[in-house]
N, C-alpha and C positions, 0 to 999 in steps of 0.2 A: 224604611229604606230597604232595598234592595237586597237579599244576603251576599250577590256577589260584589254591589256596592260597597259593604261592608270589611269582604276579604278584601277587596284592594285597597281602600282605606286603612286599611289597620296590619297588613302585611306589606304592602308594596309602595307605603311611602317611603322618599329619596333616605329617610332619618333612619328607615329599619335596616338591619344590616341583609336581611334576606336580599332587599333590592339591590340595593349594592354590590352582593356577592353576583346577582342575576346581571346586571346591566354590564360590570366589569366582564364576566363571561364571555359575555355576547359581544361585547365590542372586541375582546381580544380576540377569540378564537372565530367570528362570524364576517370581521371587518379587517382590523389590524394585520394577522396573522395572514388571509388570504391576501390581502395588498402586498402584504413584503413577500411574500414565499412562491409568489406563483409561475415565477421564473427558475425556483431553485430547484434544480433535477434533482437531490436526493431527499426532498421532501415533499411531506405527506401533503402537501397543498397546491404540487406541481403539474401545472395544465399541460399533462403528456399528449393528448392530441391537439394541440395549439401549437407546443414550443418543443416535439423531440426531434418531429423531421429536420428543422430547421438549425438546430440546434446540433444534431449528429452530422449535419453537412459540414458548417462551420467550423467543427473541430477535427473532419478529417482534411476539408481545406488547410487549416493551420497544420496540420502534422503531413500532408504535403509538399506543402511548401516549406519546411523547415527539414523536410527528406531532400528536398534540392539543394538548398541550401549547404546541405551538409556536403553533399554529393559533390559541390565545385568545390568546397575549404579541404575535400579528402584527394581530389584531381589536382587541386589546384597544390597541395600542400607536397602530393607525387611526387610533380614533376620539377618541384626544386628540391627534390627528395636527392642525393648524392651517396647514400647509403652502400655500400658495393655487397650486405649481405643480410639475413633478417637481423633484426635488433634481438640483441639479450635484454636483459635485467640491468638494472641502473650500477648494484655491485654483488656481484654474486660470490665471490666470496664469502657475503654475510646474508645471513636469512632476512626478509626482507620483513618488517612488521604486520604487514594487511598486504594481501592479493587477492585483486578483486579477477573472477574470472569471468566470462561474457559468453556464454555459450549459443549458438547461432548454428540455425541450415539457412538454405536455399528457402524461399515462396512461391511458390507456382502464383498468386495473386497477391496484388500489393506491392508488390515487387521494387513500381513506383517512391513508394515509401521511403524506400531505404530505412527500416528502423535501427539496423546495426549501427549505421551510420549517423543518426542522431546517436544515439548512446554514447559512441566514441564519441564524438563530438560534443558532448555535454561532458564525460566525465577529462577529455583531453582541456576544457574551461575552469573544472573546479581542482583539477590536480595544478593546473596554473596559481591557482589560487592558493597554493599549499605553501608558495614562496621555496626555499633553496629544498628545505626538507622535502622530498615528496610525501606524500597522503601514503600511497600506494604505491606495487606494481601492480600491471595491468595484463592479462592473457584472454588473447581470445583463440576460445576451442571450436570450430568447423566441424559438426556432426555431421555435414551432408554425405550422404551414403549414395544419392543418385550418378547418372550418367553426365548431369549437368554441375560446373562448377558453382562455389556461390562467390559469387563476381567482387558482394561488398568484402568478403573476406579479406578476398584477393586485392584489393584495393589497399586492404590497412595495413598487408605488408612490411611496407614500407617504415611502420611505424609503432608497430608493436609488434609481438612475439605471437605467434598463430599454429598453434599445434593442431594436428589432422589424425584419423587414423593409418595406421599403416597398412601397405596392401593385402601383409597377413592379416591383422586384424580386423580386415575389412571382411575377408574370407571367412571369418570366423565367426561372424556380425551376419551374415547374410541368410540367416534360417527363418522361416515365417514367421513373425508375431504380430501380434497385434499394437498398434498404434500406441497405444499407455508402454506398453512393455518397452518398447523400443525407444521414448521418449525416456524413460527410466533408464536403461543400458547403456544411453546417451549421457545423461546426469554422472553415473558412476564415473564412465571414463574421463570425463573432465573434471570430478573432483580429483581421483586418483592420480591423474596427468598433471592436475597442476602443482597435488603436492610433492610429486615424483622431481620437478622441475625450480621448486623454486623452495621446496621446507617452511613454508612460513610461518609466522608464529598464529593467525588467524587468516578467513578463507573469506570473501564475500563471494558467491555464485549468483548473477543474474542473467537474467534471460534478455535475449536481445530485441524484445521491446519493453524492456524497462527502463525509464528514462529519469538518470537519478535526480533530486531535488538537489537547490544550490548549496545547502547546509549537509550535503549527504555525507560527507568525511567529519564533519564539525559532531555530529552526532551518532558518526556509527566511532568514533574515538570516544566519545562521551560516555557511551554504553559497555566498552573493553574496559573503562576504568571502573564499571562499579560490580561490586562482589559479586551478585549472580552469574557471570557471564563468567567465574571462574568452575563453573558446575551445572553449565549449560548446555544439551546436546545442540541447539539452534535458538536461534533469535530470527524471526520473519519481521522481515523489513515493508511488507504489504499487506493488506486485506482490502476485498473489495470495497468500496465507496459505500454500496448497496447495500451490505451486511453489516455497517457498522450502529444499527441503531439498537438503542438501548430496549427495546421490545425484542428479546433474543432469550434463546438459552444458556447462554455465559452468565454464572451465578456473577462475576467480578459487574457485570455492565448493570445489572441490579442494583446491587450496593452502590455504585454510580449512581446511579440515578437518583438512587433515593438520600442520600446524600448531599447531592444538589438541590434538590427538590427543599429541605430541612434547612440548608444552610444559606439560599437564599429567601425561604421562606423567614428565618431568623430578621436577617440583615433588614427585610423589609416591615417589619413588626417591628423591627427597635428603631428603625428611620421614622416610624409613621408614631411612635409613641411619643416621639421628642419634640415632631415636629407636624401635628397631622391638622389640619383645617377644619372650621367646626362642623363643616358639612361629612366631614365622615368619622365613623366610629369605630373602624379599627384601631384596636388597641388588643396587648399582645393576650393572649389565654392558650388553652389548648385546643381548643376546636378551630381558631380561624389561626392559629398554627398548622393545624392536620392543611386545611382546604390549601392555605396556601402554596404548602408543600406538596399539594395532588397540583396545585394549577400550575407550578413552575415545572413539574414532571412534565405534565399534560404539553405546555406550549415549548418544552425543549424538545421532547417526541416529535413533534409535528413541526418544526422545526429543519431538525437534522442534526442527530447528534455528529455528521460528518463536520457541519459547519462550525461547530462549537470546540470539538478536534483541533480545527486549524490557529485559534489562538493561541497553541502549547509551540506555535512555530517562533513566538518570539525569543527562548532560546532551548538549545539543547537540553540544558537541565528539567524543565517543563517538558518534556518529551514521556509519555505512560508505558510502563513497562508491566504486563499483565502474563498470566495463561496462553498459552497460543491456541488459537483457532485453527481448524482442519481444514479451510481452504484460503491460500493457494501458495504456490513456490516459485514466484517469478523473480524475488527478490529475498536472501539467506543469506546469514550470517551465522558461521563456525566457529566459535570460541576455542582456540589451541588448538588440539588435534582431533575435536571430533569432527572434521570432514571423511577420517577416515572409516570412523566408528557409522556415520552415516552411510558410508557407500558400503561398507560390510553390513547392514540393517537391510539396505535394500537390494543389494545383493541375493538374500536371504527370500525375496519375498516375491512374486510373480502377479503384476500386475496387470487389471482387465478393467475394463469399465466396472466405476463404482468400487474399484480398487487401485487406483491411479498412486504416484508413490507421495503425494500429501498424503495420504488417508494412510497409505503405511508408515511414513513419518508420524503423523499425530496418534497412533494406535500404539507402535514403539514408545515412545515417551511415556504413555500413559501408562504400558503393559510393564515395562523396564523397569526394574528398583535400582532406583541411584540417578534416574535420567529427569530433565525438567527441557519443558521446554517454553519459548515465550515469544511474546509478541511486542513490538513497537508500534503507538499510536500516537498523532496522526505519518501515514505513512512515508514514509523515506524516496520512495519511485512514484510515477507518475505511468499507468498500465495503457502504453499506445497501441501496441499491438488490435488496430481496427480487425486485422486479417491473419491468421493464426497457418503458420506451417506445418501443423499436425493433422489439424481437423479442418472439417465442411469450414466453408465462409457463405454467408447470404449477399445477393448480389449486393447490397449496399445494405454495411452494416450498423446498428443503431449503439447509441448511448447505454442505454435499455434494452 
């Protein structure tokens, strides 16, 4: 007989486990995996020249059109608006528990969009939801520094509290820097402004194209009652989508992994011991222990660990609280009064490309004895901003 007749006779029949480990392989990762996955943008099996163009259309159509939308519920809400002067604070008197503040300029592109205006518009839905108690107060801070007004500001008037700089302060604001520095200079005076105005006992700062999820108060409460956040300089309420996979430098997304990898390799080793058909011979040991915890690594990788993220949405308690990551600050959470400690941190620090004031926040924490800082996963906001009022935009910009 043949000797390669031989090797695959006596290696690669169905009874050996070698084939079995082989054929399982290849079906998961050569058929399976690409069948389910190859729609999903943040995975490794995603046909980017097939489905981004099309794909980046359709989600700025949707955030389009929900930019109009908002646009007549903020017109339309105007002008049976009766108000005869800005709105304060629901009672000021008393410090208010959570203020969230919304900081916002002008866009030269996008404009369309309206992202302020989703924002309010989503968080004016889940503060509805909060019943008699509010969630919040709400402040929106107008950095705009140009010649031009910013229109959606000016629109919400009517409905919330909108602080500006003042003409001194404008004067004073007005020496050349560069684009980070002054997007920083910006950050500061809306933390300070808002704690100048309302004392709260916690600060949330987003940016106004962050579009909070509908659990967003159900779980930045969740997060105020558990001990860490009483020795917290920040809790980041985002990370990119892109960057959350478990092939990273975060020692915590390691142990993750491997962890997952172990403990449904387990669950599927004592399922198949109790209950396994005669055509197969897994049965539990250490070796097809190891494999099966590299093969559940392997297909959560390729995968998305974004996707696996989104089932901690069933309730706030499932929500992960880690190390924070170094990029990005569209969505922040200040436990007590370090908003103030924060804008004195970055106050301190002068900001240029490749030193933008994440990278001074996550360098503080790190450098600071006594400071922690951390992250929520999966994230709390929803990052629409297609078109950026700092920097370049691409005439039509992608997903990717």
């Amino acid at each position: 007989m043949p000797r390669w007749r031989t090797f695959f006779s006596q290696y690669l029949r169905w009874s050996n486990p070698v084939a079995q480990v082989l054929v399982l392989s290849a079906v998961t990762f050569c058929v399976v995996l690409p069948l389910c996955c190859h729609r999903l943008l943040y995975s490794y099996y995603f046909l980017r020249s097939v489905y981004l163009d099309s794909m980046s259309e359709e989600v700025l159509r949707e955030s389009l059109d929900r930019g109009q939308e908002a646009l007549r519920f903020w017109r339309s809400a105007s002008a049976g608006a009766a108000s005869p002067g800005p709105p304060g604070f629901a009672d000021a008197a008393r410090r208010p528990g959570l203020l969230v503040t919304v900081v916002t300029s002008r866009r030269d592109q996008g404009s369309d969009f309206h992202y302020l205006l989703q924002v309010m518009r989503r968080l004016s839905g889940v503060l509805g939801a909060c019943g008699e108690r509010r969630c919040a107060e709400v402040l929106v801070c107008d950095v705009e520094s140009g010649p031009l007004e910013n229109q959606d500001a000016r629109l919400l008037e009517d409905h919330f509290r909108v602080i500006r700089r003042s003409p001194e302060e404008r004067r004073r604001n007005r020496d050349t820097v560069n684009t980070f520095e002054r997007e920083k200079r910006d950050y500061v005076f809306c933390l300070r402004k808002g704690w100048e105005l309302a004392r709260p006992r916690d600060v949330v700062v987003l940016e106004d194209d962050a579009l909070p999820k509908e659990d967003f108060f159900q779980v930045v409460r969740h997060l105020l009652s558990r001990r860490f956040s009483l020795d917290t300089l920040y809790v980041k309420l985002y990370h990119p989508e892109r960057l959350q996979r478990y092939w990273n430098p975060e020692p915590y997304r390691i142990l993750e992994w491997a962890g997952l990898g172990l403990v449904a390799a387990t669950a599927l080793l004592l399922a198949l011991s109790c209950c396994s058909p005669r055509c197969l011979s897994f049965t539990p040991s250490a070796g097809r222990l190891l494999f099966f915890a590299v093969y559940f690594m392997a297909a959560a990788e390729l995968l998305g660990r974004h996707y696996l993220l989104e089932a901690r949405r069933l309730s706030p308690q499932l929500y992960a609280v880690s190390p924070a990551t170094e990029c990005c600050t569209p969505a922040m959470l200040f436990p007590g009064n370090s908003s103030l400690r924060v804008a004195e941190y970055l106050d301190g620090s002068f900001c240029a490309k490749g030193n933008a004031k994440d990278t001074v926040l996550y360098r503080v924490a790190r450098a600071t004895p006594g400071e922690r800082s951390h992250s929520v996963e999966p994230n709390l906001i929803s990052h629409i901003g297609a078109y950026s009022s700092v920097r370049g935009n691409p005439a039509r910009p992608k997903l990717l």
